[in-house]
N, C-alpha and C positions, 0 to 999 in steps of 0.2 A: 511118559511124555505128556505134559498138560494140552486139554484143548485151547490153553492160550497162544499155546508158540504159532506163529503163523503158519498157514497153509496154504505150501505153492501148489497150482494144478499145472502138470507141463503135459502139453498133447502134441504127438508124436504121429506122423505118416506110420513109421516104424521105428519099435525102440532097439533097430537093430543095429552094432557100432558102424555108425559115421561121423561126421565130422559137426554135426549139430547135438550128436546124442553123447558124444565123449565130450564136449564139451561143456553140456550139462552137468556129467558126472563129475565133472572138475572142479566146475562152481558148487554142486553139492556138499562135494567131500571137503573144500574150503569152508562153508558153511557150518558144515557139521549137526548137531543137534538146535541148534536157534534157529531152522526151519523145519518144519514137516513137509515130504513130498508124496503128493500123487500123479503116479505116471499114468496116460492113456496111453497105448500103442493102438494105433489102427486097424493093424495087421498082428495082433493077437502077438509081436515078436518083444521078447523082452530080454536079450543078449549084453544089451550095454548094463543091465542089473548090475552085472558080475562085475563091473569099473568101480559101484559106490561099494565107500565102507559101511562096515555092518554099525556104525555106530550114529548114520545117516538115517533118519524114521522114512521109510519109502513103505509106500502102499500102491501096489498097479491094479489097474483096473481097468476091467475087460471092457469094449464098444465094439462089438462086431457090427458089420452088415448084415442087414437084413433082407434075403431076396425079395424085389420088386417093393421094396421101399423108397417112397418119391423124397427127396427134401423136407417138404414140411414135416413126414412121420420122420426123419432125424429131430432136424430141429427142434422137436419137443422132445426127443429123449435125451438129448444134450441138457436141454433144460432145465429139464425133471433132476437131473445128474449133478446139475450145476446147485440147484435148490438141496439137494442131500448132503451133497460136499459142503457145500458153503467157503469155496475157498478164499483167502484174501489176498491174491494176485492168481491171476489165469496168464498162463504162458504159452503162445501156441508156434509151432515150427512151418514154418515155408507152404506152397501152397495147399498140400493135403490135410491140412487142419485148419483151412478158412471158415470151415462152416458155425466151428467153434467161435470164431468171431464174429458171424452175424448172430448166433444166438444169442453176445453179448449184448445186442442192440438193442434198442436205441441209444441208451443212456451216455454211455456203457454202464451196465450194471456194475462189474468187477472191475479193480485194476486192472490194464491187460497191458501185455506186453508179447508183438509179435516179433518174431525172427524171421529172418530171410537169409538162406545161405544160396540160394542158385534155381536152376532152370533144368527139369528133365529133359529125357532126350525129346523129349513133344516139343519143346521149347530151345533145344540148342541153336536155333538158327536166329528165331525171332518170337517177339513174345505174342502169343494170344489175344487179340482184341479184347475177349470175353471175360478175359483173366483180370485186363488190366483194368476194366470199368470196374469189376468187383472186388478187386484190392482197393480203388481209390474210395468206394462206398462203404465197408465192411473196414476200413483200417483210417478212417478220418479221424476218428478221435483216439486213438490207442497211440503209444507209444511202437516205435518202430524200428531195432534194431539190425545192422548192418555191416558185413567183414571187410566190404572192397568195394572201393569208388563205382566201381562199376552198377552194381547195385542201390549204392546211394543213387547215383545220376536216373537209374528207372526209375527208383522211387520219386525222385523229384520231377522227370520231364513225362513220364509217359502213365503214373500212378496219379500224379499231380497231388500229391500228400502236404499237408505246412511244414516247413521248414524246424518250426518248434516240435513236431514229433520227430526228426528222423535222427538217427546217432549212428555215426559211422564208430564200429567198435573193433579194433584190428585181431583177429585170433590170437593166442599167447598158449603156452607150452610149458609146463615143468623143465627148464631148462637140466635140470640136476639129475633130470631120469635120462636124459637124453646126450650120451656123450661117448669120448669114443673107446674111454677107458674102463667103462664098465663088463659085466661079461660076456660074453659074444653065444647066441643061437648057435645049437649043432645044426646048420642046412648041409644034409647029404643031399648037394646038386652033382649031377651026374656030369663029364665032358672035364674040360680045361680050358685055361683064361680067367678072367677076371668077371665077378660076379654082381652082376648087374641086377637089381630089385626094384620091386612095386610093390605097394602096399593099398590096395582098391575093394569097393566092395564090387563083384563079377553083374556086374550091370551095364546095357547099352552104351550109356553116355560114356562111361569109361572109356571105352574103346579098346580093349586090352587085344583085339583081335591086330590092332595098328602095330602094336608092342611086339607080337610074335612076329608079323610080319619083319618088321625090320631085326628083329635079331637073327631072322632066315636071309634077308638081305649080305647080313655080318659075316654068314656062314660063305655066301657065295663069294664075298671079296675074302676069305678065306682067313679072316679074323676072329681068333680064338675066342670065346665070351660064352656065361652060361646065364641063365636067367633063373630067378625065383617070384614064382607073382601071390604073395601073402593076403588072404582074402576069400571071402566063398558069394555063392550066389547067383541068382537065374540062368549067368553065363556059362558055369565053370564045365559042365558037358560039355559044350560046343567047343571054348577053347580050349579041352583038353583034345578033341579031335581034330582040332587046326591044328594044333604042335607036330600031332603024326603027319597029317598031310602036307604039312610045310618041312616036313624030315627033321625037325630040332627037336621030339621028344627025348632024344638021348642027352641032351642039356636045357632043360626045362622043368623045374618043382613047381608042383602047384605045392602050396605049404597048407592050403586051408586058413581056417579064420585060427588067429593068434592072439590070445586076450591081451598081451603086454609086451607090443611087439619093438620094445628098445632093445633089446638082446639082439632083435633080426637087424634093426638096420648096422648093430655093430658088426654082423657078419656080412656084411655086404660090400661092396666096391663102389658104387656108384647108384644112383637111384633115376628111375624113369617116370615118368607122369605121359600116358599117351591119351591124355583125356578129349571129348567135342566140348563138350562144359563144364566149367570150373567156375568159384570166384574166390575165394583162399585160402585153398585145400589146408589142412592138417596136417597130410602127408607130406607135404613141400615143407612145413614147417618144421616137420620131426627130422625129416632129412636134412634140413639145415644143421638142427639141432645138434645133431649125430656128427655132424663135421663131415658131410659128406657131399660131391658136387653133383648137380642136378641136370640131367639133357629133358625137356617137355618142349609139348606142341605150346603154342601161344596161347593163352586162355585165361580169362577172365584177370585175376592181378599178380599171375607168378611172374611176369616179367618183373616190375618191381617189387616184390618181395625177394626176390633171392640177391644178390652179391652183383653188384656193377660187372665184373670180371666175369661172371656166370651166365650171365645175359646172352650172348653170343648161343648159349646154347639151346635156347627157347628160337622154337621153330615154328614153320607152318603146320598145321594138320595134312601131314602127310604123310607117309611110310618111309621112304627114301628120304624126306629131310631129318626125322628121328634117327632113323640109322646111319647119316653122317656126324649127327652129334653126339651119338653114343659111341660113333667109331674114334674120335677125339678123344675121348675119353678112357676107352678102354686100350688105346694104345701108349698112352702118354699116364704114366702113374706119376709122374712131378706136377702135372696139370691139376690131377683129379687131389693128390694132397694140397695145391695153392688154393685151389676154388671149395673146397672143402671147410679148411681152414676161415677164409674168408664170409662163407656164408655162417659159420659159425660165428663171428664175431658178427655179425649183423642179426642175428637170433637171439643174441645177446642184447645188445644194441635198440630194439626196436618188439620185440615178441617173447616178452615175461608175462606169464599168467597174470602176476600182481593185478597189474592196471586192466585186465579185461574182467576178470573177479570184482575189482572195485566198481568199474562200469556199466555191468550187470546187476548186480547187488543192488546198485544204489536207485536203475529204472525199475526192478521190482519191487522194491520197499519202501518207496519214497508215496 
C-alpha cells in the first residue's frame, strides 16, 4: 500500500460494535484499499476490527489515559500523534473524542469531520451546558455529521453551529444481509411462545432492565413469550440477576455479543428497543431490515423511521406501556407478519447504504 493512498484517522470513545463503529466498518469495507485507516479506540477496545475486511489497510492505535493527567498533557499527546500520523482527513465520534478536535485548532489544521450519533445516559434527559459551549467552539469550522433531526435541531439551536457545516445523513444498511429468507441462528431459548429479541450493547441508557420487566409483566397476564437480549457489556451481570428475581430466567437468553447478527434476527419473532436515548439506532434499522415488526419506548427518530402501521407501537418510557405493545404483538402473528412486511418495504424505500457511503465519502475526501 503506497503512502499516497489517503489516510483516514477515525477516533472512537470505544471501537467496540455500535452503531457508529459498524457503521464505520461499512464505509470501509465499501471503500476498500483507496483509503488507508487508523483507528484510536479510547478504551483500548477494538471489537468492531473483526466487521472490516482483511483487504481494508487498518492500523489501531493505542491512546490510553494517563492517571492524573490534566487536558493540556492530552492535548499535546494528541498532537504529537497527529504530527507522526499525518493524516489527511481526521474523523472523530460523538462526544468522547472532542479533545481530538480542539487539538485540531485553530486552523483547523486537518480536514476534520465529526460525528454525532446521541447522548449518554449523563445526558438522556437534557444536554450539559458545558458540553454544548464546547461543541459550538471546538466544532465551528469542521464539518458536522448527523442521523436524526433530532440531533440536527441541537446542533443548529442549542450548539449554534452554521448551517454550511451541518449534514443530516440518515443511517442505511446492507439490505441483502438482512432478510428473512436467509439462514436463521440456532437460539436455544428456554420456555414457549413466540420469541421476542434485542440487539443492545448492556449499558445504562439502554435500559434493558425496562425490557425484563415488562416481559415479567407478559408472564403475569399469563402470556406465553420468551426473550433473547444479543449483546454484552457493563450490564450484563445485573441483568442476568434481574431475570432470576423477576422469575423469567427460565425464558430468557443472554446470547452474548454476536459478530453478524442477521442469522439472529431471522430467528426471532418480533424485536424490542427499551431504550432512555436513542437517535437512529441500527438495530431498528436491521429489524426492519429482517421484515420484522418493532414494539420501542419513544426515542430519539424511531417513530418516524419505522412503518406508518408500526407506529402505534412506540411508547412511553415505561414498563407496562412496552409490555402492552409487545403483548400486541406476540399474540396477533397476522399483525407481526403485516407490520414486518411493511417496515421492510420502508428499509427498502428510504435506508440503503448506497446514499450514506456516498454521503460520507464525499465530506471526508472532499
Amino acid at each position: 500500500m503506497s503512502d499516497a493512498t489517503p489516510l483516514v484517522l477515525s477516533v472512537f470513545p470505544t471501537f467496540a460494535v455500535g452503531g457508529a463503529q459498524v457503521r464505520f466498518a461499512a464505509l470501509a469495507n465499501d471503500q476498500g484499499p483507496r483509503w488507508r485507516h487508523a483507528v484510536v479506540s479510547l478504551d483500548g477496545r477494538f471489537d468492531c476490527a473483526e466487521r472490516i475486511a482483511p483487504e481494508v489497510p487498518l492500523q489501531r492505535c493505542a491512546f490510553q489515559a494517563i492517571p492524573g493527567e490534566g487536558m493540556a498533557g492530552r492535548l499535546r499527546r494528541i498532537r504529537a500523534l497527529l504530527r507522526t500520523l499525518r493524516p489527511d482527513a481526521l474523523v472523530t465520534s460523538n462526544w468522547g473524542s472532542i479533545e481530538w478536535a480542539i487539538a485540531n485548532l485553530p486552523a483547523p489544521r486537518i480536514r476534520h469531520l465529526h460525528t454525532e450519533d446521541g447522548f449518554g445516559p449523563d445526558e438522556a434527559r437534557a444536554q450539559k451546558r458545558r458540553r454544548m459551549v464546547t461543541r459550538a467552539l471546538a466544532l465551528r469550522w469542521s464539518h458536522v455529521a448527523l442521523p436524526s433531526n433530532g440531533l440536527l435541531r441541537a446542533a443548529r439551536e442549542a450548539w449554534r453551529l452554521p448551517e454550511s457545516r451541518l449534514h443530516l445523513i440518515a443511517n442505511g444498511l446492507d439490505l441483502r444481509r438482512f432478510r428473512r429468507d436467509g439462514p436463521r441462528a440456532d437460539l436455544d431459548v428456554p420456555g414457549e411462545g413466540p420469541l421476542i429479541g434485542t440487539v443492545a450493547a448492556l449499558r445504562p441508557e439502554k435500559n434493558l432492565s425496562r425490557l425484563l420487566h415488562a416481559v415479567a409483566a407478559l408472564r403475569q397476564m399469563g402470556v406465553a413469550a420468551r426473550l433473547v437480549v444479543i449483546g454484552d457489556g457493563s450490564e450484563a451481570g445485573m441483568l442476568r440477576n434481574l431475570a432470576g428475581t423477576l422469575g423469567i430466567a427460565d425464558r430468557v437468553l443472554f446470547a452474548g455479543h454476536v459478530p453478524d447478527p442477521a442469522a439472529a434476527y431471522r430467528a426471532i419473532d418480533l424485536f424490542a428497543l427499551s431504550s432512555d436515548t436513542e437517535q437512529m439506532p441500527f438495530s431498528v434499522l436491521e429489524a426492519m431490515a429482517s421484515g420484522l415488526p418493532v414494539a420501542s419506548t419513544d426515542v430519539g427518530d424511531v417513530r418516524t423511521m419505522l412503518s406508518g402501521m408500526n407506529r402505534p407501537l412506540v411508547v412511553a418510557r415505561d414498563g407496562a406501556a412496552l409490555a402492552g405493545a409487545l403483548r400486541l404483538l406476540v399474540e396477533d402473528r397476522a399483525l407481526r407478519e403485516r407490520l414486518g412486511a411493511a417496515n421492510r418495504a420502508k428499509a427498502e424505500r428510504d435506508y440503503d447504504e448506497a446514499a450514506m457511503f456516498r454521503a460520507y465519502a464525499g465530506l471526508i475526501a472532499q
